[in-house]
N, C-alpha and C positions, 0 to 999 in steps of 0.2 A: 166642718165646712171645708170644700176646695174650693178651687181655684177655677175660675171658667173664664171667657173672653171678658163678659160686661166687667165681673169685677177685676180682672187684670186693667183693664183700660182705665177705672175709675181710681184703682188706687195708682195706677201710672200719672195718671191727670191730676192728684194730689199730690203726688211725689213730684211733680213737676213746678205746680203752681207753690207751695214751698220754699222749695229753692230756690226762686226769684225773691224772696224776701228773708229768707233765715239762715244766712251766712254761717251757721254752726252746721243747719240743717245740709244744707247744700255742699259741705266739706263730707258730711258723714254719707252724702249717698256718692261723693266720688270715692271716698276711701271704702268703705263698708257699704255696699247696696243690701244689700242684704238685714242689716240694721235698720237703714232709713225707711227700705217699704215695711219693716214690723212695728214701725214709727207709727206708722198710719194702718196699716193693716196686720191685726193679730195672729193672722190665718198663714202659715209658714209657707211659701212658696216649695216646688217641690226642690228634694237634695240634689236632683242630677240634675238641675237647671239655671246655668249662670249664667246673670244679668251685671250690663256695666253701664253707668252712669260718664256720660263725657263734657267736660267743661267745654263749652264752645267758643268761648277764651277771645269772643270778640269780632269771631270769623261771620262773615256772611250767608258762610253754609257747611254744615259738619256734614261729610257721606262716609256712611259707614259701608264698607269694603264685603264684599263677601268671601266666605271662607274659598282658599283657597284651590284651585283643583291641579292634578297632574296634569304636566306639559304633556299637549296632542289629547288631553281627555276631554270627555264630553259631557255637558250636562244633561243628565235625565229630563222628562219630561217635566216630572215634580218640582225638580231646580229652577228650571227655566218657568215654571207657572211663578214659583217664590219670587222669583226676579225682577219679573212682567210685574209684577205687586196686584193692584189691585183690592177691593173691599173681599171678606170671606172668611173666615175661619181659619186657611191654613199660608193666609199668606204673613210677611214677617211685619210689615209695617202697620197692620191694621186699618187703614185707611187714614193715618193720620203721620207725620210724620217729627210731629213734637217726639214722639217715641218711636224707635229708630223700630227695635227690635220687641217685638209682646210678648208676653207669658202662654199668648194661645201656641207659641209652637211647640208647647211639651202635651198642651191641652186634647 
């Protein structure tokens, strides 16, 4: 079995709902994500795709930053669609933003 949006979402949505109640749980998806979603999902997520788990530690809102670009460079069309967000396949947040970043973007 792989990996496709619904089920990246649905074990993101487990991984999530978790760690509001299982303080072990929720230690092992900041330190090891990788662990936590095989926690819940058997199905290995792919090797070149790393995912980070962020304690929000209380804040009213975590924004996760996007990767950097060179001074004076421009973003692609593609970037700027990523950005703009939106529901879709190849956007990063998924229409949701309990989950910052999905699984669909290796998808």
């Amino acid at each position: 079995m792989e990996w496709n949006e619904q089920e990246a979402q649905k074990t993101l949505a487990e991984v999530v709902k978790k760690s509001t109640t299982d303080p072990g749980f929720r230690a092992l998806a900041l330190s090891d994500p990788n662990a936590a979603i095989g926690k819940i999902n058997a199905t290995p997520i792919p090797s070149d795709f790393k995912i980070r788990f962020v304690d929000n530690a209380g804040a009213n809102l975590t924004v996760v930053l996007p990767d950097p670009v060179a001074e004076g460079g421009e973003l692609s069309d593609a970037e700027l669609e990523q950005v703009a967000g939106g529901v879709g396949s190849n956007n990063r947040c998924g229409g949701s933003c309990v989950a910052s970043c999905v699984i669909s973007s290796v998808l």
